[in-house]
Steps between C-alpha positions, in 0.01 A plus 500: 500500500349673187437876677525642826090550500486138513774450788319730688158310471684173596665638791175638638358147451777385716483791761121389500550107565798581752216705650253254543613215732783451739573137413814503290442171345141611348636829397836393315255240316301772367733718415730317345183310313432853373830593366568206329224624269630762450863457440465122403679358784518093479620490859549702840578438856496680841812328675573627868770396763409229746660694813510166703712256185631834372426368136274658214163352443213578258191637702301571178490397116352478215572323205652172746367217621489451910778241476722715244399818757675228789802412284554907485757525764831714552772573766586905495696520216443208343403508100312889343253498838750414737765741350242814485385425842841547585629783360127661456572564104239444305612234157396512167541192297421501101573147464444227837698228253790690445533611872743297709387645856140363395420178643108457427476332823110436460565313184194734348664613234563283109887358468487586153364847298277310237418842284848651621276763718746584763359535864571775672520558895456797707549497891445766722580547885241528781553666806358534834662838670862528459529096400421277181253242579437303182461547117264561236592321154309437137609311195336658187570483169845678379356795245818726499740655783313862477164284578652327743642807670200648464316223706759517740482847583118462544520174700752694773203707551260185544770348743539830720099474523516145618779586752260731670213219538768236595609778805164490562453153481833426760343780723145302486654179582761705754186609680234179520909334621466734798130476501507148526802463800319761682170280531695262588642692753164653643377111496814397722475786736074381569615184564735577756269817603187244592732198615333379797773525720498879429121575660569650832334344774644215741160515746285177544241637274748591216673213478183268428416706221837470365452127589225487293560683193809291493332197433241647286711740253602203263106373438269685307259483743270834589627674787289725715652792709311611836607790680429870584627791254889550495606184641675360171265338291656603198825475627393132572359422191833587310698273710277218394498614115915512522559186669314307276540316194320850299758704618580621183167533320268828602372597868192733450320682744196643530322650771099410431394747718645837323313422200087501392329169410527568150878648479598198730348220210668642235828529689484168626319301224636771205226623226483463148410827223192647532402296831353883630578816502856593475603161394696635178717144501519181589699457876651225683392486847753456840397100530650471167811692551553322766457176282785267684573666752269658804239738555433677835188593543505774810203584697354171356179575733380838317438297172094531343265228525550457099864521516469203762352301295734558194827483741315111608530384156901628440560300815346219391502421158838709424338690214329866395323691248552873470284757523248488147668219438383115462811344446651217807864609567691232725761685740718363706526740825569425855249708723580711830215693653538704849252672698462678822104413524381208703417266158240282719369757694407669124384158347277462846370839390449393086758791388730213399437180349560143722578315198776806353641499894558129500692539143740801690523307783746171387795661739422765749780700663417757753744784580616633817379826538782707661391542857477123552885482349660769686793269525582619141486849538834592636624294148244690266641856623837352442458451122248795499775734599784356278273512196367868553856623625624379177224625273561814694857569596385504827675351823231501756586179719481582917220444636431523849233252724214745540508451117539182421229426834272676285541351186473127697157612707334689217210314362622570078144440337641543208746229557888490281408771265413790818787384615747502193300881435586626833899367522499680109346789655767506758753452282436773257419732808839443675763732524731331696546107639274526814167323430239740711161462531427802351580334164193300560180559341244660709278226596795278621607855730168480591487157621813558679366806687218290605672166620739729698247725634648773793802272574752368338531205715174353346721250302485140515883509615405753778146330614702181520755605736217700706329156491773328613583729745147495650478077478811468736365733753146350524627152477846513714309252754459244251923454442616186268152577326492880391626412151276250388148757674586797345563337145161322505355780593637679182407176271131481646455876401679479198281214358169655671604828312592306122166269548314826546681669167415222258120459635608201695554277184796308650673362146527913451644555859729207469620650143522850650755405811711216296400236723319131423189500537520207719700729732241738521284266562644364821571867606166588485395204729789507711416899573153427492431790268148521395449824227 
């Protein structure tokens, strides 16, 4: 170097590119493109140990060709690089030719000195922490030992710089490592989260919905979910997404009634700059996040007129523009919508289109609401309790019958997610393992105040042994036959009172006691029930 105003300019260059991008490649280039300006260097290279070979390889040159760059190999220890690898000492060659250690392994440099200029060779150790990583070598012209010195000393400064961005650079790479098994992870764990077999519910109703979105996950035909609020669309919906051949592309949900008309287009349809007020950039929209994989459109029903219409043409020509935008983009999504409106009860009244309906409706799958799956409940407070005693460090896990009669007779309107709500509630209230009702929220306490009234005999255990009690005495004179009187008896009431609770609509009543309709059919004649 001629003066240490100039080193200093050069090494802020260097600071400055280091500075500027984390890809070590791009930044060695430049550098090293810089400094052979200024110190005339004919030929440098970035060489860094391979962990899994354990051999030396050039990451970045100049001054090489890409197959002299491949030819630029060394075992630790092997030739200069190898040997200052290994010991971490940086060498200082005045004359490559006259060195015996030097093997020009990259066949770059001339067998023969035509104007006797000798070449010199200066290599430097990296290091990454505690541990040399790789080299950074020149050849330049020989112009005396002080210059050469001279370079050197400024060089070890260069190379202590590009340790620090190839620390950063292992740390980077370190980090999108983890980054990337972790997905993975997270991706495993959904699939065996929303594996069908892991849906709780072994009740008639339950297991034809997992019947059906069996068949249908693999398709990419539009699915449409019936049933009231907190019965598991959503929870649905992801079991279709990861059991199907775009498990691993993007689920996205959005829920179309949380949002206005105009907030909903541009987060479903995106917007480009300047499309209205606020619009400061251009913005994909969900439909094309979701590009290959699926799109659940929640509370489906709420949508606008106008949105309708737009939704109608996603569905069936596979394409959208965004918001200000006139440009067709094709998209590849897989649609799931879910209401807990009556969709032809709303086209009937105009709030929905017919033709939009018809679109939604390729596969139809109505859930269960709780009540008419009470089979499943003792199951869902099962995992409800391990879950929230776990999240918790809780251990509440007795529960008595007055209890768990409660939880079975009361109605749940708002279906899995009251329920999962009050067993967290309990959980997090417990102080002990005794499940008491008093852990309940109020409107279940309520309902269990009510059903039991002044007695506590007012359950369906007690009022069945009263019953039975009763039906002996009054029909003692009809021995051999008591059995089969009092138990019709209980079935003609029973269907008289379920015919009366789903408006006498005998597919409903049939659904509601899980029995064929058929059955019910022949009971109803054979009782002669009427109403």
């Amino acid at each position: 170097m001629k003066n240490s105003e100039q080193e200093l300019v050069t090494l802020a260059e260097v600071t400055q590119i280091l500075g500027d991008g984390l890809e070590l490649h791009q930044v060695f280039q430049r550098a090293m493109t810089m400094l052979s300006e200024r110190l005339a260097i004919s030929r440098a290279a970035l060489v860094l140990l391979d962990q899994a070979t354990d051999q030396l390889q050039i990451f970045a040159a100049i001054g090489l060709t890409s197959k002299e760059q491949q030819r630029g190999q060394y075992s630790i220890g092997e030739g200069v690089t190898g040997q200052v690898l290994a010991s971490g000492k940086p060498a200082i060659i005045s004359d490559i030719s006259k060195h015996p250690d030097f093997l020009n392994r990259t066949k770059s440099r001339p067998v023969s000195n035509e104007n006797d200029k000798p070449i010199a060779f200066i290599c430097l150790p990296v290091k990454d922490g505690n541990d040399y990583v790789g080299t950074i070598s020149i050849d330049l012209p020989y112009q005396g030992q002080e210059e050469l010195n001279a370079t050197t000393s400024f060089l070890t400064i260069i190379a202590g710089l590009f340790s620090q961005t190839v620390r950063i650079h292992h740390l980077i790479q370190m980090e999108k490592e983890q980054w990337a098994t972790e997905n993975q992870q997270l991706r495993d764990n959904l699939h065996n989260k929303y594996r069908f077999d892991n849906i709780i519910g072994s009740s008639p109703a339950m297991l034809d919905v997992l019947s059906t979105i069996g068949q249908v996950s693999s398709s990419r035909a539009t699915i449409l979910l019936l049933g009231e609020t907190g019965c598991g669309k959503e929870l649905i919906a992801k079991a279709i997404h990861y059991n199907s051949p775009r498990k691993d592309k993007p689920m996205i949900r959005i829920n179309c009634g949380a949002l206005s008309p105009q907030l909903l287009e541009s987060e479903l349809f995106g917007h480009v700059k300047g499309a209205f007020t606020g619009a400061v950039r251009d913005k994909i929209g969900r439909f094309e996040a979701a590009n290959g994989g699926t799109i659940f459109l929640d509370e489906v029903g709420t949508l606008d007129t106008q949105l309708q219409v737009k939704l109608l043409r996603v569905l069936q020509e596979r394409e959208l523009e965004r918001v200000g935008d006139h440009q067709t983009i094709n998209i590849d999504v897989r649609v799931i919508a879910a209401t807990n409106l009556d969709l032809e009860e709303e086209v009937r009244k105009g709030n929905f289109r017919e033709d939009l309906y018809y679109r939604l409706n390729v596969v139809t799958v109505n859930l269960p609401s709780l009540r008419n799956r009470r089979d499943d409940i003792p199951k869902l407070i099962d995992h409800f309790l391990d879950l929230y005693n776990k999240e918790n460090n809780r251990n509440l896990s007795k529960m008595n019958r007055d209890v768990l009669n409660t939880l079975l007779r009361y109605p749940w309107p708002g279906n899995v997610r009251e329920l999962e709500n009050a067993i967290e509630r309990a959980t997090v209230l417990s102080t002990n393992d005794e499940f008491t009702l008093e852990l309940l929220p109020l409107q279940i306490r309520m309902y269990a105040q009510q059903t039991r009234g002044d007695s506590i005999n007012d359950s369906v255990e007690a009022l069945s042994s009263k019953l039975a009690e009763l039906g002996i005495k009054q029909y003692s004179i009809y021995e051999g036959e008591i059995y089969s009187l009092i138990i019709n008896e209980v079935e003609k009431q029973l269907i008289r009172e379920a015919l009366s609770y789903n408006d006498g609509t005998k597919t409903r009543t049939a659904d509601f006691l899980g029995i064929n309709r058929n059955t019910l059919n022949k009971k109803v004649k054979e009782f002669g029930i009427t109403s």
